[in-house]
C-alpha positions in Angstrom: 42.2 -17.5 -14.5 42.2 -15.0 -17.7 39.3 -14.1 -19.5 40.9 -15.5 -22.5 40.9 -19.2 -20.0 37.4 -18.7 -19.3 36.6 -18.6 -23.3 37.5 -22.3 -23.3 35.6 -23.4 -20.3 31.5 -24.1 -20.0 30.9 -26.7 -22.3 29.8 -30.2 -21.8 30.5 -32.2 -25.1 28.9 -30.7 -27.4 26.2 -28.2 -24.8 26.7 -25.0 -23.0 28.8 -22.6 -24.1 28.2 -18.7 -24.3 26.3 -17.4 -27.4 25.5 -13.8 -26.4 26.4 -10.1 -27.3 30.0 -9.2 -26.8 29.2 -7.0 -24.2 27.5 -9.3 -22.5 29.7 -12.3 -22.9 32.7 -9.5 -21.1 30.3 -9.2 -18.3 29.7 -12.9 -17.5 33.4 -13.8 -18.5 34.4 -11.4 -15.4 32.0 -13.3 -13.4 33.7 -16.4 -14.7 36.8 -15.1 -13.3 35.9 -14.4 -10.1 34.1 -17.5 -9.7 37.2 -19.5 -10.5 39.0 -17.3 -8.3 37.0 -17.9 -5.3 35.7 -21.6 -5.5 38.7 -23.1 -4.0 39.7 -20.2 -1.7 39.9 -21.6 2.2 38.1 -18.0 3.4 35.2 -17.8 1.1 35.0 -21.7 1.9 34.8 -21.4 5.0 32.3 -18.7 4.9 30.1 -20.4 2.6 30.3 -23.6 5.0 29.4 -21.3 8.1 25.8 -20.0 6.2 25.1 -23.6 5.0 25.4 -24.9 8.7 24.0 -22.0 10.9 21.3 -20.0 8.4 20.5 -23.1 6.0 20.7 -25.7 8.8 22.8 -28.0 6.9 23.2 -31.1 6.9 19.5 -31.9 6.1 18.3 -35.4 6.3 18.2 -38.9 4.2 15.3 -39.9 5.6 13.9 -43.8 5.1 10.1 -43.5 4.0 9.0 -46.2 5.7 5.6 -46.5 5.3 5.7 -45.5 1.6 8.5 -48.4 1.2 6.3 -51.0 2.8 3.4 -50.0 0.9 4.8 -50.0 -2.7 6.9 -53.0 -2.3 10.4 -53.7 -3.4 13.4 -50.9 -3.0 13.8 -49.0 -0.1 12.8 -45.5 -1.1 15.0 -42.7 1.1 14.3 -38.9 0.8 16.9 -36.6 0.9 15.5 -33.6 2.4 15.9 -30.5 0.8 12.1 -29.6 1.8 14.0 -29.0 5.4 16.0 -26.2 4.1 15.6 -22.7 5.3 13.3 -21.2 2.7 12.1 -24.7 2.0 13.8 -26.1 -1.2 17.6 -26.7 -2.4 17.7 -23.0 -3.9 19.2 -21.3 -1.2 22.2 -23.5 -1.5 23.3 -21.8 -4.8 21.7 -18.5 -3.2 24.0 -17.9 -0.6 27.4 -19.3 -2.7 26.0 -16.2 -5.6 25.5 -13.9 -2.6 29.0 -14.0 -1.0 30.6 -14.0 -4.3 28.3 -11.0 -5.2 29.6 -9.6 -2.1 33.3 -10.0 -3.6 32.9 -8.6 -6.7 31.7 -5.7 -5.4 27.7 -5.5 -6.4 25.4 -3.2 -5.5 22.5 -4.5 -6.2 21.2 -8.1 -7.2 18.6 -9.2 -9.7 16.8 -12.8 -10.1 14.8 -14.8 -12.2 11.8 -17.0 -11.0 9.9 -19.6 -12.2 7.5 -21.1 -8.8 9.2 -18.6 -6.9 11.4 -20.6 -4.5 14.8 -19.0 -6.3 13.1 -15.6 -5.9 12.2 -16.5 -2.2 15.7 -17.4 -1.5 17.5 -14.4 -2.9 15.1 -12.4 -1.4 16.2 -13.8 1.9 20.1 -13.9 1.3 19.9 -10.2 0.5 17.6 -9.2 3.2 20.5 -11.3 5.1 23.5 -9.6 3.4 21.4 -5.9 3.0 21.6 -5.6 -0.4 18.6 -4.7 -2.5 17.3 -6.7 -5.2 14.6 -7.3 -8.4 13.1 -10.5 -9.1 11.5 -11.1 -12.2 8.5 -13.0 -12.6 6.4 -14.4 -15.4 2.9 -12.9 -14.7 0.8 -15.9 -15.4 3.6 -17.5 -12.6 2.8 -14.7 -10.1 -1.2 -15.4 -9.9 -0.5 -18.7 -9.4 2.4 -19.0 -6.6 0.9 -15.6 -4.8 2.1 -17.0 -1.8 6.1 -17.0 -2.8 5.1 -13.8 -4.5 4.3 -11.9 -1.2 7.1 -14.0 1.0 9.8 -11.8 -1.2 7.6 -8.5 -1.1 7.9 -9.1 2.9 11.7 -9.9 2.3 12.4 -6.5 0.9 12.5 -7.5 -2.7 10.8 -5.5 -6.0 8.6 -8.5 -7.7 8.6 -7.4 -11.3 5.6 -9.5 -12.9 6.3 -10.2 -17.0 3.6 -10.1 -19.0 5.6 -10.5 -22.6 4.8 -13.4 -24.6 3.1 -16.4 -22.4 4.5 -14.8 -19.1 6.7 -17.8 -18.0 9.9 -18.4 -16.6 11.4 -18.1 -20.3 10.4 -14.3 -20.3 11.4 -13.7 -16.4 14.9 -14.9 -18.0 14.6 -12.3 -20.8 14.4 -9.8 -18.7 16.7 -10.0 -16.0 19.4 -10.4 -19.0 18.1 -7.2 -20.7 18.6 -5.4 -16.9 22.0 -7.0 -16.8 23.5 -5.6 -19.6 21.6 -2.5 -18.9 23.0 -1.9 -15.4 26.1 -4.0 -15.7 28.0 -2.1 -13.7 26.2 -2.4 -10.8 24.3 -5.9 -10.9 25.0 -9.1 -10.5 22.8 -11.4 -11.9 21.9 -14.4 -9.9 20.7 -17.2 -12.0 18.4 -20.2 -9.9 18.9 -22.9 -12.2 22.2 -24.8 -13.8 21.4 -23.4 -17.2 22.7 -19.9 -19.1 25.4 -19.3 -20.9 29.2 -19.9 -18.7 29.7 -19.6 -16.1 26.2 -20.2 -15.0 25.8 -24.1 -15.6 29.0 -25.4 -13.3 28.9 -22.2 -10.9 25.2 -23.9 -10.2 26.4 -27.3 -10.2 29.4 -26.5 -7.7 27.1 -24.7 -5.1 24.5 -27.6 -5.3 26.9 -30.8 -5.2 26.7 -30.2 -1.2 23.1 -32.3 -1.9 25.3 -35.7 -3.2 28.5 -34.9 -1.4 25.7 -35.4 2.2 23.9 -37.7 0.4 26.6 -40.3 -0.7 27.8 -40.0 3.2 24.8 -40.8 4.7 23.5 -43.7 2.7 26.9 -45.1 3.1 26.9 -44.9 6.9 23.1 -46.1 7.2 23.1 -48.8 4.6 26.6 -49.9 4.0 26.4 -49.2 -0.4 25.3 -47.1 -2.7 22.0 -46.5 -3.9 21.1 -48.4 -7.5 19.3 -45.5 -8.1 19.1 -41.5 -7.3 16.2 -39.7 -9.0 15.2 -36.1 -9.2 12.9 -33.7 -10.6 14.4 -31.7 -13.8 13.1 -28.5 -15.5 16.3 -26.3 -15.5 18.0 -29.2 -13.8 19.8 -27.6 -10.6 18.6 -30.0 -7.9 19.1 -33.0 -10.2 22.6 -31.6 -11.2 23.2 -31.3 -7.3 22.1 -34.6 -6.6 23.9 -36.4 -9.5 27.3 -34.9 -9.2 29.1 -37.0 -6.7 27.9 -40.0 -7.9 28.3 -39.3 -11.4 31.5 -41.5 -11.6 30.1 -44.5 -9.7 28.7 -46.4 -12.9 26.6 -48.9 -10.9 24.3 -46.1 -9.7 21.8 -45.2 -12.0 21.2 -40.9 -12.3 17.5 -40.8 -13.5 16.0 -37.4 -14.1 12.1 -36.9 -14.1 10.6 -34.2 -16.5 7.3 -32.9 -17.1 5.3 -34.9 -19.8 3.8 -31.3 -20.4 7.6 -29.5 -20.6 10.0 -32.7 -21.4 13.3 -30.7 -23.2 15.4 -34.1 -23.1 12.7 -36.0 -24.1 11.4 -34.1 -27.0 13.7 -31.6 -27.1 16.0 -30.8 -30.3 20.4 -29.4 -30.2 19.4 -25.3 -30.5 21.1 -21.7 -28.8 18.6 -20.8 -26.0 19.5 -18.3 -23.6 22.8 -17.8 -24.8 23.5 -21.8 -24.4 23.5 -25.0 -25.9 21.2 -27.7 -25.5 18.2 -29.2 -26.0 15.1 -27.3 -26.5 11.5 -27.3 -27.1 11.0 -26.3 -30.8 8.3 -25.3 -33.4 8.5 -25.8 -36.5 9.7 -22.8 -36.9 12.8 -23.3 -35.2 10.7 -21.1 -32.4 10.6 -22.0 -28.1 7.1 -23.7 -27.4 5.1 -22.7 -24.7 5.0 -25.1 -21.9 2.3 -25.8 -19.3 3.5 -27.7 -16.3 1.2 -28.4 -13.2 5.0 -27.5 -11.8 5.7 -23.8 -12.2 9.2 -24.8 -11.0 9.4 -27.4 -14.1 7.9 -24.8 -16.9 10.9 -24.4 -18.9 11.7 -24.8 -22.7 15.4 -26.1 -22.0 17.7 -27.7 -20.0 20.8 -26.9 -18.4 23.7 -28.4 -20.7 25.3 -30.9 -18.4 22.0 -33.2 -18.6 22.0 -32.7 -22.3 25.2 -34.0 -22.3 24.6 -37.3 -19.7 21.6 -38.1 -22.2 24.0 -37.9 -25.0 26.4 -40.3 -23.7 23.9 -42.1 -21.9 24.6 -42.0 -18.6 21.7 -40.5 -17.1 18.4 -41.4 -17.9 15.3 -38.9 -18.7 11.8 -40.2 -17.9 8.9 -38.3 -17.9 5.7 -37.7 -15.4 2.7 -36.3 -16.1 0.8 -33.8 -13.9 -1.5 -35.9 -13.1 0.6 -38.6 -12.0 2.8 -36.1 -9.9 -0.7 -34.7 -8.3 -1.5 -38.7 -7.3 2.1 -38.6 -5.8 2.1 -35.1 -3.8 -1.4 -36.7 -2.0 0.3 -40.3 -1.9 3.6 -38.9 0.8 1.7 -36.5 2.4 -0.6 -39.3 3.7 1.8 -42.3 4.2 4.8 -40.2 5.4 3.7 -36.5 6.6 5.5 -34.8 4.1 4.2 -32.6 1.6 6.5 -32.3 -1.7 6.3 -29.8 -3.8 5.1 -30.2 -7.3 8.3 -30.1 -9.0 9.8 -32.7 -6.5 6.4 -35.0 -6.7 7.4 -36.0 -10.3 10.5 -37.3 -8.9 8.6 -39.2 -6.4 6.1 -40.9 -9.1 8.6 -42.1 -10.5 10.3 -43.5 -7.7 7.2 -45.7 -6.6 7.0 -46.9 -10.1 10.9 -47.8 -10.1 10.6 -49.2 -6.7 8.5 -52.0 -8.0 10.7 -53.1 -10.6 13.9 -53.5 -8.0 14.4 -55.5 -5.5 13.5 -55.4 -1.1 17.9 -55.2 -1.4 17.6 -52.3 -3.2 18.0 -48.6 -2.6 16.8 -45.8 -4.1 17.0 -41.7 -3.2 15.0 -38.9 -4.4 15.6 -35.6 -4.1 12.9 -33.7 -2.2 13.8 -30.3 -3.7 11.2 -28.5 -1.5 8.6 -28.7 0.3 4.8 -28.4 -0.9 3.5 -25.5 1.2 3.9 -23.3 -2.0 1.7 -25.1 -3.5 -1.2 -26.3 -0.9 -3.4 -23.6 -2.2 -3.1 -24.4 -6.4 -3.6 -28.3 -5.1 -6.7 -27.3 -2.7 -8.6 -25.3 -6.1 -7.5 -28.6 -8.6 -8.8 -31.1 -6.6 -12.1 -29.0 -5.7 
């Protein structure tokens, strides 16, 4: 594909796009490019399949929760286990896709963005794996509280950079790793955690992370005969929701339910506006200015939205609930004691909401949610809330 191909590509109706500097837009067309170039081709394919099986441990799970099931009443409530990942969460799927195209394009060193730290955690890994060094940047109010994740990619090899510009949040980790970018273009690749950004960020995401619904829609089928009414996920930036909608996203009679922060809901309360060189909903003042958000979920602590959701909102076919933290605290406590499984956070919104929906089906019922990662991340935050 040309660059002048690439122009027309990365919208969803009327979200995404790319509204950045021309030199920057040259830079992320070329990645556009290669992206297209390589997505289909049998040898990076194959490669990409090989980490997913032998350094991932793919295919993960769709594990009934029993005991959670019985207990609420009504749907069956199956987990698909991301949590089970190596590195714990659904990042490293897009991770290692990045990496190898990184690899292709020549890079020489990577850079990140990171909001609870699992993304950092991940690249920090898949360059350790493929020995190439790399900066993560970090919000500094995000860094004291995910010190944990912060020391995993110190022990990975990785340079934390902790942001202390404006409320020192995921938005200004983004900031910065674009201001490197264009600074050190010729060198960097930029590898972006969540399905937002300006093209060809959104659908490279989405592409890497569809393995979570292409395994999914196989394995319900095989242990339940149909598809589920319902798959739910956790959405901030949207990449494990993205993941978990996109092969079902034709199948009208399954419902695609997103669950957002009550403290950070961008579809919810969000207004059309250019953020991070995209389109889509935003958190606004009245001003026309990003709000500060303050999630319980530093995973979920995000003005916007990646475009694609924007756009399932618009024409209604996904729906955008929202949980607060306190309801997402009563849920990380409620499947760590009827099912041994600690969420994270982020993914115990999704889960809240899945009790609740639960209720209102029916015993014939099925419903999946997307355990994004697991909750070890956040043990310690949890232990000093509930004291």
């Amino acid at each position: 594909m040309s660059k002048e191909n690439v122009a027309e590509k990365g919208y969803f109706g009327d979200f995404g796009g790319s509204f950045v500097p021309e030199d920057l837009k040259d830079i992320l067309d070329g990645i556009g490019v290669a992206f297209e170039k390589y997505k289909d081709d049998p040898e990076f394919l194959e490669e990409y399949r090989y980490y997913l099986k032998e350094y991932v441990g793919r295919e993960n799970p769709l594990t009934l929760a029993k005991n959670l099931t019985e207990k609420v009443g009504g749907a069956k409530i199956y987990l698909k286990r991301e949590d089970l990942n190596h590195t714990g969460a659904h990042k490293i799927n897009n991770v290692l896709g990045q990496i190898l195209l990184a690899k292709r394009t020549g890079a020489e060193r990577i850079i990140a963005e990171t909001g609870a730290g699992q993304h950092g955690v991940a690249t920090a890994t898949a360059c350790a794996m493929v020995g190439l060094p790399c900066t993560i940047y970090m919000g500094k109010k995000d860094t004291e509280r995910q010190r944990l994740n912060v020391f995993r990619m110190e022990l990975l090899g990785a340079e934390v950079v902790a942001v202390d510009k404006g409320w020192g949040r995921l938005k200004e980790a983004v900031d910065e790793a674009f201001a490197d970018l264009v600074a050190n273009h010729e060198t960097t690749f930029y590898l972006i955690g969540s399905a937002v950004g300006p093209y060809p960020y959104p659908e490279m995401v989405k592409y890497f992370q569809s393995i979570i619904s292409e395994e999914s829609k196989r394995q319900i089928l095989a242990k339940e005969g149909k598809l589920p009414a319902a798959v739910v996920a956790c959405v901030g930036g949207g990449s494990n929701a993205i993941g978990a909608f996109a092969h079902y996203i034709d199948e009208d009679s399954v419902r695609l339910i997103g669950v957002e922060p009550a403290e950070a809901a961008s579809i919810s309360k969000g207004k059309p506006a250019v953020f991070h060189g995209y389109r889509s909903l935003t958190l606004l003042d009245e001003d026309g200015e990003a709000l500060p958000t303050d999630s319980i979920a530093a995973g979920l602590d995000y003005q916007g939205v990646g475009p694609e959701h924007s756009h399932l909102h618009a024409i209604g076919r996904g729906e955008y609930v929202s949980v607060t933290g306190e309801e997402a605290l009563e849920a990380f406590q409620e499947l760590s004691k009827t099912e041994g499984i600690i969420p994270a956070l982020e993914s115990s919104h999704a889960v809240s909401h899945a009790i609740q929906l639960a209720k209102e089906l029916g015993q014939d019922d099925v419903i999946i949610v997307n355990l994004s990662g697991r909750g070890d991340k956040d043990v310690e935050q949890v232990f000093e809330i509930l004291k």
